[in-house]
N, CA, C and O atoms as a GROMACS GRO file, in nm:
protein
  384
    1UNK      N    1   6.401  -7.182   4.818
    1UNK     CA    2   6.344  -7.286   4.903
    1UNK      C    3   6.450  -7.385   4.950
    1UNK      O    4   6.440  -7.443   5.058
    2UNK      N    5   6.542  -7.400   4.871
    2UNK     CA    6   6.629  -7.510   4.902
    2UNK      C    7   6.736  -7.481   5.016
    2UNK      O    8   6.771  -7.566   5.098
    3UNK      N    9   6.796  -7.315   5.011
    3UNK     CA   10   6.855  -7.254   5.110
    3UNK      C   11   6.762  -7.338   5.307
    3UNK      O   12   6.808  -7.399   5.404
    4UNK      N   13   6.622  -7.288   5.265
    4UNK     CA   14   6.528  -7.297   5.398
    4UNK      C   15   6.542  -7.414   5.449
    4UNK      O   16   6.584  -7.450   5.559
    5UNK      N   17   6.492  -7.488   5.331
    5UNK     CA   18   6.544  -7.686   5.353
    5UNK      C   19   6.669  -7.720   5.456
    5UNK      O   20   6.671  -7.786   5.559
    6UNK      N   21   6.787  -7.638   5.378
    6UNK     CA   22   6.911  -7.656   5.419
    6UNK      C   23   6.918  -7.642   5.574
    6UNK      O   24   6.966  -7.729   5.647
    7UNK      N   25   6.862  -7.511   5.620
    7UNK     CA   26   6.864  -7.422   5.751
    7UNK      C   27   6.767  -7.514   5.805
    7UNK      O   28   6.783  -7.526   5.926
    8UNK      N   29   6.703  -7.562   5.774
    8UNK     CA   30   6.616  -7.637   5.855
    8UNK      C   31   6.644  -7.746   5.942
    8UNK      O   32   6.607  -7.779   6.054
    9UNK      N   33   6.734  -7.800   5.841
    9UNK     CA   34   6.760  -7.960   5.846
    9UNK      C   35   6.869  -7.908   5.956
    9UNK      O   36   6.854  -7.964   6.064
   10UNK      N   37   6.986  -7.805   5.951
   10UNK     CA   38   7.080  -7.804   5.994
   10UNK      C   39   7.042  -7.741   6.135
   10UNK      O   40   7.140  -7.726   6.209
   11UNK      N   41   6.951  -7.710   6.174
   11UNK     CA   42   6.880  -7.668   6.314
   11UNK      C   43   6.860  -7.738   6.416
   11UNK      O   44   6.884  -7.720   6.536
   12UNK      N   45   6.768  -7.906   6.294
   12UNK     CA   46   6.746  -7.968   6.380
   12UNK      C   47   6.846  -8.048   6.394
   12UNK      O   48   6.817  -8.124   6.487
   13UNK      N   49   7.014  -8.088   6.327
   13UNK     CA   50   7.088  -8.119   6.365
   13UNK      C   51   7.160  -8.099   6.512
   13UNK      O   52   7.194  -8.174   6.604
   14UNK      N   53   7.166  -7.934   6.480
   14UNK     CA   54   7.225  -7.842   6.604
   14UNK      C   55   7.112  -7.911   6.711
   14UNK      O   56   7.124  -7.973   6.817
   15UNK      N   57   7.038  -7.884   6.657
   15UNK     CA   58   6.955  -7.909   6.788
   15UNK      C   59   6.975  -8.089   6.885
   15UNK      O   60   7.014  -8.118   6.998
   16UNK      N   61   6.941  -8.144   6.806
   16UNK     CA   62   6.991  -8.275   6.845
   16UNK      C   63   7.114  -8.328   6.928
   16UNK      O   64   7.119  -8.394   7.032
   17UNK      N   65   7.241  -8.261   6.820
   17UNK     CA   66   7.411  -8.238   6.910
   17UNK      C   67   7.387  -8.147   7.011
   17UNK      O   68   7.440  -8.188   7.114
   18UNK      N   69   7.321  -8.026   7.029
   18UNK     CA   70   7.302  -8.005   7.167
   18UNK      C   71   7.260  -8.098   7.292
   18UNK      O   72   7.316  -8.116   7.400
   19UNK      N   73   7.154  -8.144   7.244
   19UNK     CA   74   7.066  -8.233   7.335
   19UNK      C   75   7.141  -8.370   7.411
   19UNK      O   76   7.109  -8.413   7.522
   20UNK      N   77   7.254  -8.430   7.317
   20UNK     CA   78   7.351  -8.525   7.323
   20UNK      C   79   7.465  -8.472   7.399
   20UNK      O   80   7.522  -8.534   7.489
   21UNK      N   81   7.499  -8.337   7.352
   21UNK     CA   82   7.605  -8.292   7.432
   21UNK      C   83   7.592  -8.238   7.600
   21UNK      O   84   7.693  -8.246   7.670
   22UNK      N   85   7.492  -8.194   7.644
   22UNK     CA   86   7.388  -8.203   7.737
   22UNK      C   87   7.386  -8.357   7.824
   22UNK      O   88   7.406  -8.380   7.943
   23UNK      N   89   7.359  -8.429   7.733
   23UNK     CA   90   7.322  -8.567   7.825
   23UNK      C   91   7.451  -8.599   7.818
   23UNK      O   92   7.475  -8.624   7.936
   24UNK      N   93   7.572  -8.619   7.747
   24UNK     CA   94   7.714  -8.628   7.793
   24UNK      C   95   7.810  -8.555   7.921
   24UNK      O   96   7.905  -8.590   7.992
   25UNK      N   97   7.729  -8.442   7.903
   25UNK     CA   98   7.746  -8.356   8.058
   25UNK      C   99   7.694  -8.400   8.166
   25UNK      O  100   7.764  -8.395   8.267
   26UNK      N  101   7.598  -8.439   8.174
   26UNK     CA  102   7.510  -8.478   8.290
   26UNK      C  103   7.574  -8.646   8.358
   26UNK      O  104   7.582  -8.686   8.474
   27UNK      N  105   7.602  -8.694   8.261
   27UNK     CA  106   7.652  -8.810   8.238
   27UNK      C  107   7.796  -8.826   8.364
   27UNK      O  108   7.818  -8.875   8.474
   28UNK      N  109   7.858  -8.757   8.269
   28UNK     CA  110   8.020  -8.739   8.307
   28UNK      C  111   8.041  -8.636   8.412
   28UNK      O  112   8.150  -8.631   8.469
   29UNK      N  113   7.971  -8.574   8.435
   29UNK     CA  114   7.978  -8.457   8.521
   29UNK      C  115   8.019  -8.494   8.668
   29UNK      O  116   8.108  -8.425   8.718
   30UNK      N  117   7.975  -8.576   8.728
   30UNK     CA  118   8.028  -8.677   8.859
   30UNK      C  119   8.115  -8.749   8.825
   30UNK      O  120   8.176  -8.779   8.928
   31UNK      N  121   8.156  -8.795   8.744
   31UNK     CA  122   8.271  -8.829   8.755
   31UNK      C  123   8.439  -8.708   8.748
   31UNK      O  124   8.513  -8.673   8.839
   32UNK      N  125   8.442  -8.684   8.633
   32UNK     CA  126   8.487  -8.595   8.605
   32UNK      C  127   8.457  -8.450   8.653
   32UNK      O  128   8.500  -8.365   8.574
   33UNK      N  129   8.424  -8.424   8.712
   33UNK     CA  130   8.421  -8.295   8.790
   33UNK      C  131   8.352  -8.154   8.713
   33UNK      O  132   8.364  -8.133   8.592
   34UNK      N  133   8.287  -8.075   8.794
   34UNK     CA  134   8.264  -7.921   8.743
   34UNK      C  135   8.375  -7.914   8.648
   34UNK      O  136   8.389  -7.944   8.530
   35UNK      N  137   8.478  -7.846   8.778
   35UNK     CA  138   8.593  -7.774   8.702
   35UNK      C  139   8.669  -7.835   8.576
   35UNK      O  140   8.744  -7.755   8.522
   36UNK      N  141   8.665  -7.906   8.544
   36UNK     CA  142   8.756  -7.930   8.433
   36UNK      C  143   8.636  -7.978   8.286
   36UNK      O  144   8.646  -7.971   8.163
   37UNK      N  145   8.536  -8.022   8.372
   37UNK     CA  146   8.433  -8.050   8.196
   37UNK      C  147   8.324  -7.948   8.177
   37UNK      O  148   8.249  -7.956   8.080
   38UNK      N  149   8.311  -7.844   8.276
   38UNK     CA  150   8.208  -7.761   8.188
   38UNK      C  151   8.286  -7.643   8.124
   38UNK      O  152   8.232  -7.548   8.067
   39UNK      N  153   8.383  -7.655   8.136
   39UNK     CA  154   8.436  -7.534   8.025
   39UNK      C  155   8.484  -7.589   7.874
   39UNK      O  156   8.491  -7.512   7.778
   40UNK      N  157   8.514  -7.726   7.865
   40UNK     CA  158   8.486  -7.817   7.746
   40UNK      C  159   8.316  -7.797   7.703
   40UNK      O  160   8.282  -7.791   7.584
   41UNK      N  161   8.255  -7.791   7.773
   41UNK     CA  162   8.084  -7.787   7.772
   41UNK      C  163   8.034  -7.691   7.711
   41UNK      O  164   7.962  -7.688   7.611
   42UNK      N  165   8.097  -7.571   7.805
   42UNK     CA  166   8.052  -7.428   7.720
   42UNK      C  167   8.120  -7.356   7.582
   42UNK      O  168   8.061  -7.281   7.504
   43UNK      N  169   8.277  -7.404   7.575
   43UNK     CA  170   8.302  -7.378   7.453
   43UNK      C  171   8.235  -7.473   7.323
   43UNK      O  172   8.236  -7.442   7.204
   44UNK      N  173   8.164  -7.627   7.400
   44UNK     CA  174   8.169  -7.685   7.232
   44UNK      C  175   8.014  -7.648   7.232
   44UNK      O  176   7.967  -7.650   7.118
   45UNK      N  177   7.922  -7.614   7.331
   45UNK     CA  178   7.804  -7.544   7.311
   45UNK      C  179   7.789  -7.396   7.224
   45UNK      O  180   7.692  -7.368   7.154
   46UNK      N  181   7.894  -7.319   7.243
   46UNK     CA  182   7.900  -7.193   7.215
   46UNK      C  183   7.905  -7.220   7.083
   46UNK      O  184   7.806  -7.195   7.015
   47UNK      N  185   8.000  -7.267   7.036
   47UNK     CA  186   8.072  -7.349   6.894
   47UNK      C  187   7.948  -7.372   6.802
   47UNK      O  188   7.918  -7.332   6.689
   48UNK      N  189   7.893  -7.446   6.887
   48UNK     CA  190   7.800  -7.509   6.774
   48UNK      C  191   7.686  -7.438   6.760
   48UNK      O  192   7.603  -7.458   6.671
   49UNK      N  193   7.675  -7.332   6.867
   49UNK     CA  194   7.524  -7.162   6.855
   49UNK      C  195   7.580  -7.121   6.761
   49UNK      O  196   7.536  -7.138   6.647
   50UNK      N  197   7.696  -7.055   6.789
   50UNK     CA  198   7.753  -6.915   6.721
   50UNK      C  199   7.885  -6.937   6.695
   50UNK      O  200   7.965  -6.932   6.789
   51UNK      N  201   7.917  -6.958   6.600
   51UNK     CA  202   8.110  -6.952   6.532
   51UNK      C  203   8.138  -6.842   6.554
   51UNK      O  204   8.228  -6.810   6.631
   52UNK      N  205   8.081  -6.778   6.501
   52UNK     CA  206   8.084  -6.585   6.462
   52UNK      C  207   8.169  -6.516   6.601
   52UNK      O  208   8.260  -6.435   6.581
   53UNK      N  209   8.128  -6.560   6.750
   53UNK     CA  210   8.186  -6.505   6.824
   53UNK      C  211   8.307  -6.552   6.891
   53UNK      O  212   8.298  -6.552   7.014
   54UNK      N  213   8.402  -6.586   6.849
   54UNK     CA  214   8.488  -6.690   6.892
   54UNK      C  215   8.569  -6.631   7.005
   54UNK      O  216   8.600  -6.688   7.110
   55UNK      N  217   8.611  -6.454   6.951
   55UNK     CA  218   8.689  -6.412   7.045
   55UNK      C  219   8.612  -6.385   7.165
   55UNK      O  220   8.679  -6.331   7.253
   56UNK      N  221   8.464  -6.411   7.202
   56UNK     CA  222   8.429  -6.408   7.325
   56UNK      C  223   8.432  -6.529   7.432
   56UNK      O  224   8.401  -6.513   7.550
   57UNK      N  225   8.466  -6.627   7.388
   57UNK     CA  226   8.458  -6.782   7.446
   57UNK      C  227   8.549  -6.717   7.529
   57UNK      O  228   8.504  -6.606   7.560
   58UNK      N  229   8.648  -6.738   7.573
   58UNK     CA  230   8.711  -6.721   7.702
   58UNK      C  231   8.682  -6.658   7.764
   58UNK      O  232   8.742  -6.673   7.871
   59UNK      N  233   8.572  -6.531   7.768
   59UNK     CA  234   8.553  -6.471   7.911
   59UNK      C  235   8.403  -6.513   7.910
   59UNK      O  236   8.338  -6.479   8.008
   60UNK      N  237   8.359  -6.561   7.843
   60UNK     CA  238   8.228  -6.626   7.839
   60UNK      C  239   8.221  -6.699   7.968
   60UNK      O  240   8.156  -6.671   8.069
   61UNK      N  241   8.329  -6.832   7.934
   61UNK     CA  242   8.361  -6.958   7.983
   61UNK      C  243   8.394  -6.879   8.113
   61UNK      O  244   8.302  -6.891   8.193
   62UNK      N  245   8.477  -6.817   8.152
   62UNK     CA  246   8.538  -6.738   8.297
   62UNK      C  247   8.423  -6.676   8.370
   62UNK      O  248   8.390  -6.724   8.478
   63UNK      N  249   8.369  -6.592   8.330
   63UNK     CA  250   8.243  -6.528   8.378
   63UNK      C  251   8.162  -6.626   8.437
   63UNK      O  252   8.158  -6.641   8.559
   64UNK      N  253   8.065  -6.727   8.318
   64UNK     CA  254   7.964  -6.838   8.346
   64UNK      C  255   8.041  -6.954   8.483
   64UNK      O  256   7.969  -7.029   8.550
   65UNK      N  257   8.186  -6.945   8.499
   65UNK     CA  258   8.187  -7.071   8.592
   65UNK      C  259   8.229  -6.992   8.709
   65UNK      O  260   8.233  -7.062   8.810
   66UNK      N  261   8.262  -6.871   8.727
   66UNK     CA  262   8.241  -6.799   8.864
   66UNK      C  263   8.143  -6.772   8.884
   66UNK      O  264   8.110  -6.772   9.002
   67UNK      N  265   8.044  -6.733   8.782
   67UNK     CA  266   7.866  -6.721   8.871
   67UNK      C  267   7.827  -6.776   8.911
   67UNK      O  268   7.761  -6.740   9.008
   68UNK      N  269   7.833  -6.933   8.867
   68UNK     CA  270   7.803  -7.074   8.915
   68UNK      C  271   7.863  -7.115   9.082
   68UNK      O  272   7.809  -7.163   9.182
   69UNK      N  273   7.995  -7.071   9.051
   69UNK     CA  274   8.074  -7.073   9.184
   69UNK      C  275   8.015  -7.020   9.268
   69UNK      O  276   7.948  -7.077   9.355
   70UNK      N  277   8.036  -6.862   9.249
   70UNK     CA  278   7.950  -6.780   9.338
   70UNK      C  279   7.781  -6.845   9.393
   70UNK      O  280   7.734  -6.877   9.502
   71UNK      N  281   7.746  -6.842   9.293
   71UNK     CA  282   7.569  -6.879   9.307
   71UNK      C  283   7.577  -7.026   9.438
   71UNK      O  284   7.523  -7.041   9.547
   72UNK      N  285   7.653  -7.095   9.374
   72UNK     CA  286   7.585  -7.243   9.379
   72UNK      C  287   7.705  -7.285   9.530
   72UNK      O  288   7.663  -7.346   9.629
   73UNK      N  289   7.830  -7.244   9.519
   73UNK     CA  290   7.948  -7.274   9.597
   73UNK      C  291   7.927  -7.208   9.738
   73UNK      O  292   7.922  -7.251   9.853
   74UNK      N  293   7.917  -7.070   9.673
   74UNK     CA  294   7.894  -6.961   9.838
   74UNK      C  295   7.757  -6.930   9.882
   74UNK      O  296   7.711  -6.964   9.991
   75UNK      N  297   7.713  -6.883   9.818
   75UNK     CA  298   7.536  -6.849   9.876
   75UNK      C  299   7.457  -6.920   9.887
   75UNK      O  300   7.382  -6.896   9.981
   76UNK      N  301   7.423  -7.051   9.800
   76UNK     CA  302   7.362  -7.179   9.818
   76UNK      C  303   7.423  -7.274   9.917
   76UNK      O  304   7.343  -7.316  10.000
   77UNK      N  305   7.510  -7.304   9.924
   77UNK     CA  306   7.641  -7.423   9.963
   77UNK      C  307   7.596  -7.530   9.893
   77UNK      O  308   7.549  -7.619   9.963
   78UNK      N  309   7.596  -7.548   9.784
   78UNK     CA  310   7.535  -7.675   9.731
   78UNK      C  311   7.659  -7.679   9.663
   78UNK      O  312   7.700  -7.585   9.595
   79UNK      N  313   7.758  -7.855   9.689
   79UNK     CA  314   7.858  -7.854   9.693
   79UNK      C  315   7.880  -7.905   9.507
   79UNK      O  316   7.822  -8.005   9.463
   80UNK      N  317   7.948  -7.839   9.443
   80UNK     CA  318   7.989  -7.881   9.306
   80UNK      C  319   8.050  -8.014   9.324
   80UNK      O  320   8.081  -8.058   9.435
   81UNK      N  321   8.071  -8.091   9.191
   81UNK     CA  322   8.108  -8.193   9.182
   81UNK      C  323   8.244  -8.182   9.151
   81UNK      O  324   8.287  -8.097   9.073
   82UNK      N  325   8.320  -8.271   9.212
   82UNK     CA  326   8.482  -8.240   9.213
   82UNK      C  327   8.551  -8.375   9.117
   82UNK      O  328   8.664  -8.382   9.069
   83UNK      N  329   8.461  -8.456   9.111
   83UNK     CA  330   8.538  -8.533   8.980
   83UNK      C  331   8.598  -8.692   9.092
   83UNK      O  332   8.622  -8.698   9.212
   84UNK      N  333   8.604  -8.779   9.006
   84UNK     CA  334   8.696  -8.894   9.086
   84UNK      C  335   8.851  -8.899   9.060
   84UNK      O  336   8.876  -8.835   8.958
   85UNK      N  337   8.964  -8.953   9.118
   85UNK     CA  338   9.100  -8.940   9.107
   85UNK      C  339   9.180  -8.840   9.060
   85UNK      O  340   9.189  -8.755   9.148
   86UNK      N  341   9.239  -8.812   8.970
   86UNK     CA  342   9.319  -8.711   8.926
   86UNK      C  343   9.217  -8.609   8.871
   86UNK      O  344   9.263  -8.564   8.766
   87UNK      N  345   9.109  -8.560   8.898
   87UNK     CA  346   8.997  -8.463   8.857
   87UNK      C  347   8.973  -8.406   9.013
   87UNK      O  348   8.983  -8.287   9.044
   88UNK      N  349   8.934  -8.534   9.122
   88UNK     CA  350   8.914  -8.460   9.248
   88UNK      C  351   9.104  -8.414   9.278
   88UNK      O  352   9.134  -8.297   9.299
   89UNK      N  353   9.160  -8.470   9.276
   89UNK     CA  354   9.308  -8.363   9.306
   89UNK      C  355   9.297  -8.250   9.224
   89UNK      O  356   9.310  -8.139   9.274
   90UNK      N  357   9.280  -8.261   9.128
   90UNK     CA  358   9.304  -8.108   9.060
   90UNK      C  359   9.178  -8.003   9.076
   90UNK      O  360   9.182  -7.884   9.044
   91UNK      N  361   9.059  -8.078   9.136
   91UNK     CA  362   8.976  -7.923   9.210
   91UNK      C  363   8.973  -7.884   9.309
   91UNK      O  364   8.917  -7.781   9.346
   92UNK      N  365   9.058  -7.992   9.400
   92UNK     CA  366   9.108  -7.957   9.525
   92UNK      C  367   9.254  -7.858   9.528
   92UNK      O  368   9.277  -7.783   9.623
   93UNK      N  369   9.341  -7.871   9.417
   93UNK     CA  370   9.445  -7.806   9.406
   93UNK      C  371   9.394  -7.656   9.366
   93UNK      O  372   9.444  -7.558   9.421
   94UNK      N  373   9.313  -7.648   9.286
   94UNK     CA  374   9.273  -7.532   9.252
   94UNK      C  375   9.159  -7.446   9.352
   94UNK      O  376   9.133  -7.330   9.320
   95UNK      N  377   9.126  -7.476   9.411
   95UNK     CA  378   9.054  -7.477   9.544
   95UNK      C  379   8.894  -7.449   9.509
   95UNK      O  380   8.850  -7.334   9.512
   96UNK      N  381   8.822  -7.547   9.481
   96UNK     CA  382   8.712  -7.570   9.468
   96UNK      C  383   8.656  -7.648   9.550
   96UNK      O  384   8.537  -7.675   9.538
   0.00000   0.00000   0.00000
């Protein structure tokens, strides 16, 4: 029983630091730009689902922000957020 307790409690932890890490995205996301904070986003999300898969985070992260691109950049035109000062130069350098 005490194992279940444990898993329990630590769920609704996860669950919570998700929910925070989420509203820190949403937050910062205009300022700081797509490109440079949702791949901080998706690795410390991944992190805190699943440890177990670590060697998949990088094509995770690669895959999920070209679909987005694709989806949201080219076929939608719904313009991503490019960040203020040295965040909008660097998604403009990278050509976003």
């Amino acid at each position: 029983k005490d194992e279940r307790a444990a898993e329990d409690d630590t769920s609704w932890q996860k669950a919570l630091l998700a929910g925070f890490l989420i509203l820190g995205y949403i937050i910062l996301l205009k300022p700081v730009g797509f490109l440079v904070l949702t791949p901080f986003f998706i690795v410390t999300l991944m992190l805190l689902i699943k440890r177990e898969r670590i060697r998949t985070i990088p094509i995770t992260v690669i895959v999920i922000m070209v679909l987005v691109y694709i989806i949201f950049g080219k076929l939608l035109y719904v313009p991503l957020p490019k960040g203020f000062g040295i965040f909008h130069d660097l998604s403009i350098f990278l050509g976003l």
